[in-house]
N, C-alpha and C positions, 0 to 999 in steps of 0.2 A: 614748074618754074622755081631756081634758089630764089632762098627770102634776099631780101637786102641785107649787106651788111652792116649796113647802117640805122642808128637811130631814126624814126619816125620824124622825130625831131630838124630833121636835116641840121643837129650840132656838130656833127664831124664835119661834112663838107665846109662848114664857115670858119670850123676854126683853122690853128694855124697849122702847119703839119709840124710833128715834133722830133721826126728821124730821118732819116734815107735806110727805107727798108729793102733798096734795089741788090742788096748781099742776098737775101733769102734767093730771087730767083736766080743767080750767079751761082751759089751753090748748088742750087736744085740744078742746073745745066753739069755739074758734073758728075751727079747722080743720074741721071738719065742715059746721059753718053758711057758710064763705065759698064751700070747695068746694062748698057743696051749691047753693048759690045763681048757683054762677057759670054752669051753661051758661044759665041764662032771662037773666042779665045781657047775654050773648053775644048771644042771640036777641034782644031788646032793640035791639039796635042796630041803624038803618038801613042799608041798604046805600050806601057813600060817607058816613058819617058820621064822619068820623074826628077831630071831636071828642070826639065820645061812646065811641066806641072807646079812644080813651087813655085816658080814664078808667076804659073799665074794665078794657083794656091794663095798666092801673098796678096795680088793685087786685089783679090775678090775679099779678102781679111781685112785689110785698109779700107777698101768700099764699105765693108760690112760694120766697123769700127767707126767710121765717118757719118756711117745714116743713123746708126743706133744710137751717137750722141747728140746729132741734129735733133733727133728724137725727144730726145732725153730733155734737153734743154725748154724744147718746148714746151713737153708735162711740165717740166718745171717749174718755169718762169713763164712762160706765156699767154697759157690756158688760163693760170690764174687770174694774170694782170689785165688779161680781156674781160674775166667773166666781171672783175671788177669796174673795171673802166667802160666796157661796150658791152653793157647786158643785151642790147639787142643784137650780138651777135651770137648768142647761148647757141642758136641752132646749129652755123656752124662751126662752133667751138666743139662741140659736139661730134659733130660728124668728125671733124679732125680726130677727135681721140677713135673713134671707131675706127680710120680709118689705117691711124698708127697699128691699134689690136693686129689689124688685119697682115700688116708689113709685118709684124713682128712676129707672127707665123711662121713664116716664108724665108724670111731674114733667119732666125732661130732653124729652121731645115737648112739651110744653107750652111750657118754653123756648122751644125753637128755633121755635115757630109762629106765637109772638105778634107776633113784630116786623113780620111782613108785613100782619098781621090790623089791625097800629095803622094801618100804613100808606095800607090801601087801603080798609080797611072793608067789605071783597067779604064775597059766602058763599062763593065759592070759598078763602078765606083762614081764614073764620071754622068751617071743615067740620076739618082735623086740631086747631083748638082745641078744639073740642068732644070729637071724637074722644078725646083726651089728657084732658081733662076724665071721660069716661065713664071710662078707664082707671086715675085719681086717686081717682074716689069708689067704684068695686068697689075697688078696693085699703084704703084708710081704712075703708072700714067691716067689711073681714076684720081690720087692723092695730089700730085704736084701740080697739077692745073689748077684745081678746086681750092689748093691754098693759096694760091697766086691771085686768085683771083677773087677771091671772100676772105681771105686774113688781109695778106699784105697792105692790099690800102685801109685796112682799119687801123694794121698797125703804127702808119703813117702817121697817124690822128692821136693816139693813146701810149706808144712806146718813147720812151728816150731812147735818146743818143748812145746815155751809158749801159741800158740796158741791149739798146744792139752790138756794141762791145762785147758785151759781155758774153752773146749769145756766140760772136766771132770767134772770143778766148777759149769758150767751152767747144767747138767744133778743134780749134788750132790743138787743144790738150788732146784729143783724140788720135792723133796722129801718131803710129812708134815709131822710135827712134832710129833713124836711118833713111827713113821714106820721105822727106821734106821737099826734096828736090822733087821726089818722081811725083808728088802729090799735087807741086805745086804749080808741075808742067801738066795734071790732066787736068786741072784747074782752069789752068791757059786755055790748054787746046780745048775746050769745052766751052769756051766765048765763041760769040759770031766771030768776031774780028781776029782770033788767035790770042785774043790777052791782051795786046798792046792797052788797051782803055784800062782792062783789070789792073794793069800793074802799074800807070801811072795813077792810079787812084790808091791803090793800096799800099803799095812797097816806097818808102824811101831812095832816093837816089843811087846810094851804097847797098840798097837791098837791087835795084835794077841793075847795076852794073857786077851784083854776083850771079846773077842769073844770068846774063851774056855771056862770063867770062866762064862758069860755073857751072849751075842748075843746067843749060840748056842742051850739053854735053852730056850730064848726067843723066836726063829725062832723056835723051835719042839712043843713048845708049841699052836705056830699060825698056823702052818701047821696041827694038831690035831684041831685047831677050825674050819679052812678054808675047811678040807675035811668031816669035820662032823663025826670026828670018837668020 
């Protein structure tokens, strides 16, 4: 049975909430659909086809670039501010960092395998990406429930506002330059709804109306390179 995340005390529940921590699982939604999607992307690819393979060489870079600063942010900043704020959540504070160790395995193979796999577009190259891919999504799917579900509403209770900013900024910096658009179309498509909620919560008006006129061309056009149609 998990412990509670909560104090003994029941002082989180009464107190006030001090964020909207509903971004963590919003992101974790396009973690899951990119990993999840990516070994059939792999398979996808001809053998010797290494235009097709950058592309999706690149998308699994992005993803890889995206979790490890998710990551990052949390040693960071988060792990601390709980162990301070919610000691009775040490235990699964805990397990979180384990469970990071364990992605960052997996994550780190994945690294190191791709660059040969853009190169030559073999199965013999395309065999430890996948591998590192199976290793990513056992991992994610013990990881991203467990934090959903034993961090988030703690952090409800014990994080600001600025500091979920802040956790937003440091994912937004993760991004290179050129993929904003593609990133921020699997972002969408990675909502129940398609985005529509995501984007009048997040983007500005002038940021909605680049994405109609903009991004959404962008994103259909990448998603046509990525799947090899």
């Amino acid at each position: 049975m998990p412990a509670t995340p909560l104090p003994p005390s029941g002082a989180l529940p009464e107190a006030p909430k001090t964020c909207d921590a509903s971004g963590m699982v919003e992101i974790h939604r396009l973690f899951r659909r990119g990993f999840g999607e990516a070994p059939d992307l792999v398979r996808r690819v001809r053998a010797g086809d290494t235009s097709h393979a950058a592309v999706v060489a690149t998308q699994l870079e992005t993803l890889s670039l995206g979790l490890h600063a998710h990551h990052e942010g949390e040693d960071e900043r988060l792990w601390p501010a709980l162990d301070e704020r919610a000691p009775a959540c040490a235990a699964h504070v805990e397990r979180m960092k384990a469970q990071h160790a364990e992605l960052l395995v997996h994550l780190s193979a994945m690294d190191r395998a791709l660059p040969a796999w853009r190169a030559s577009a073999s199965a013999a190259d395309a065999a430890p990406v996948l591998a590192a891919l199976d290793g990513v999504n056992a991992a994610i799917a013990v990881h991203l429930p467990d934090e959903e579900t034993n961090i988030v509403p703690v952090m409800e209770h014990t994080i600001t506002e600025a500091e979920v900013e802040w956790f937003s900024e440091h994912g937004r910096k993760s991004i290179p330059k050129g993929q904003m658009w593609q990133q921020l179309g699997e972002i969408l498509a990675a909502q129940p709804d398609g985005g529509d909620e995501w984007l009048h919560k997040h983007m500005p008006a002038p940021g909605r109306l680049a994405w109609r006129w903009i991004g959404r061309r962008k994103y259909a056009a990448h998603r046509v390179a990525l799947e090899g149609r």
